[in-house]
N, C-alpha and C positions, 0 to 999 in steps of 0.2 A: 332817607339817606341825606345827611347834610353835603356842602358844595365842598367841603375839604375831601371829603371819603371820595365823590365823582373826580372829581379830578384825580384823585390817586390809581382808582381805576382807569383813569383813560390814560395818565402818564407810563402805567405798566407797559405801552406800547409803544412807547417816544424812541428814538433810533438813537435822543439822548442819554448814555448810559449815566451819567448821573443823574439827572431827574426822575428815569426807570428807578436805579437802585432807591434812590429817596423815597420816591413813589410806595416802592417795595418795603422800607424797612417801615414805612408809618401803617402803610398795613396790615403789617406782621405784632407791630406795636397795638396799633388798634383790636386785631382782631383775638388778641392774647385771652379776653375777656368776652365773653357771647354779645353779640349784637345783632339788632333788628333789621339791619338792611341784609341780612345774607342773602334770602331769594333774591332780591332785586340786583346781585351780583353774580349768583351762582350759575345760570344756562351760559353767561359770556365768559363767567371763570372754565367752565367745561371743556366749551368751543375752543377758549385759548390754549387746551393743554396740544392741540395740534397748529400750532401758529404755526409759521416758519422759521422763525425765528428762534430759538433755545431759550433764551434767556425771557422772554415772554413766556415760552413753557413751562419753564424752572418755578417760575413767579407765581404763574396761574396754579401750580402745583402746590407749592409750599401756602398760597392765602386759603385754595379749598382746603385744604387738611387743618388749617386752623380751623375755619371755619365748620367743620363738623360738629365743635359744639354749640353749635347757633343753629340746628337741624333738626327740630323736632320733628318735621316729617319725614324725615330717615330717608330723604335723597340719597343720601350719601351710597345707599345700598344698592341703589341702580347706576351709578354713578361712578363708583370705587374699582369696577376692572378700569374703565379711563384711564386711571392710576397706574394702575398695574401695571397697565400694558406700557405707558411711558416709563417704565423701571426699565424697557428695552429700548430708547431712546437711542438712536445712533452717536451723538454725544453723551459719553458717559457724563460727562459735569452736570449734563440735567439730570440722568436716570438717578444717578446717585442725590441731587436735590429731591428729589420726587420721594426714593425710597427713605434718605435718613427723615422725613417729614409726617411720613405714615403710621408713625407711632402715634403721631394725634387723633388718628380717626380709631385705632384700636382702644381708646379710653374715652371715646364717646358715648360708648351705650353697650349691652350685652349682644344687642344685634350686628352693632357693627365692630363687636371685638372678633365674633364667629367668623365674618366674612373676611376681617385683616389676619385672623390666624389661618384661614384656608387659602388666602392668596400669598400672604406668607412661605407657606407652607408648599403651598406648588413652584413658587419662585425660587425657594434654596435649591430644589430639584434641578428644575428647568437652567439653572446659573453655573451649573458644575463646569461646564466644557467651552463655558466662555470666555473672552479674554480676559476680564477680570472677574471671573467668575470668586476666587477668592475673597477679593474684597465689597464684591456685593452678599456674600457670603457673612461676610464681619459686620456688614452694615446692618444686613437682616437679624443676626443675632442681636447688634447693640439695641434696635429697634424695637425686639422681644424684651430687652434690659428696659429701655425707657418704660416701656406701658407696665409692664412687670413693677417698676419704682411704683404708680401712681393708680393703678387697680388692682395689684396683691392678688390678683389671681393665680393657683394653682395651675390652672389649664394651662396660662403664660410660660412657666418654666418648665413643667412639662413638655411642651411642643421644642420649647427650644433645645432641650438636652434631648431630647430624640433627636431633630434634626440638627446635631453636635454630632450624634452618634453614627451618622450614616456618612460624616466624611471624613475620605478612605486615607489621606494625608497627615499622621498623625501631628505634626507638625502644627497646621493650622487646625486640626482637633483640637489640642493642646490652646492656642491662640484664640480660639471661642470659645472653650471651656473657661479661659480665665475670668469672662465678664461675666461669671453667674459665681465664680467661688465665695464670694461673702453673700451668697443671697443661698448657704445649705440651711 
C-alpha cells in the first residue's frame, strides 16, 4: 500500500470533516478499480463499521463494499452480515450509506450475489414497520436495479418483483415497481 492510500485510511478518522470527506472521496476514487492493498485494510475497514462515530461508519461501509472486488478470498462472505446489520444503524444517514452501497458486493462474484440477495431479501421483510421502513424499502429495490444493470441476472429481478409483490401499500407497490418497468 503506498503513503497516499495510508493516510486516506487513517484520515477516515480525523474529527476534521473535510480531510475525512477528502479522505473518503479518494478512496472511493481509488478503489473504483480492484486493488492489491485490500487485506492490508479490510480487518480495520470491519472494526470501523462499529466506530462511534457515523460518519466513520458510513465510510468504513461504502470503501468495504468497493472493495469487494479486490476479494478473491471471498471475505466478504463472513464479513457481509456486518453490513447488514448497519442497514439498522441508529442514524439512518449511515444505514442508508451502508445499504445504497451494497449493490457492490452483489456483483462481485456468484457467491456473494447469493448472500446479498438473501440479506436483501430478509431486510425488505424485517423494514416493513420501521420508521422508514418505506424508503429503505425503495433503497433495497434500487439496489436489486443497480446489480441487476451490471450482472443481468434473472434471479435479480426475480427476487425484486417478488419482494414488490409482498408490499401491502399499493402506493409504494406502484413506486418500486416503476424502477424495473424498462428492464420487462
Amino acid at each position: 500500500m503506498d503513503q497516499r492510500t495510508r493516510m486516506n485510511l487513517t484520515a477516515i478518522y480525523s474529527e476534521d470533516r473535510e480531510l475525512q470527506n477528502s479522505a473518503f472521496h479518494n478512496l472511493i476514487l481509488e478503489t473504483d478499480q480492484p486493488v492489491r492493498w485490500a487485506y492490508e485494510a479490510w480487518d480495520g475497514l470491519v472494526s470501523a463499521l462499529k466506530h462511534r462515530d457515523n460518519h466513520v461508519r458510513a465510510i468504513a461501509a461504502q470503501v468495504l463494499c468497493n472493495l469487494a472486488k479486490s476479494d478473491p478470498q471471498k471475505r466478504m462472505l463472513k464479513d457481509f452480515p456486518a453490513l447488514i446489520a448497519l442497514t439498522h444503524d441508529e442514524r439512518f444517514v449511515t444505514a442508508r450509506h451502508c445499504l445504497q452501497a451494497l449493490w457492490k458486493v452483489g456483483v462481485a462474484g456468484d457467491d456473494q450475489l447469493k448472500q446479498y440477495l438473501h440479506g436483501l431479501t430478509v431486510r425488505f421483510a424485517e423494514c416493513a414497520d420501521e420508521k422508514n421502513g418505506t424508503l429503505t424499502r425503495y433503497d433495497i429495490c434500487q439496489s436489486l436495479n443497480n446489480t441487476f444493470d451490471v450482472v443481468h441476472a434473472e434471479i435479480i429481478k426475480e427476487t425484486a418483483l417478488r419482494l414488490i409483490e409482498t408490499e401491502t401499500d399499493l402506493k409504494y407497490r406502484k413506486k418500486y415497481a416503476s424502477l424495473w418497468r424498462s428492464k420487462a
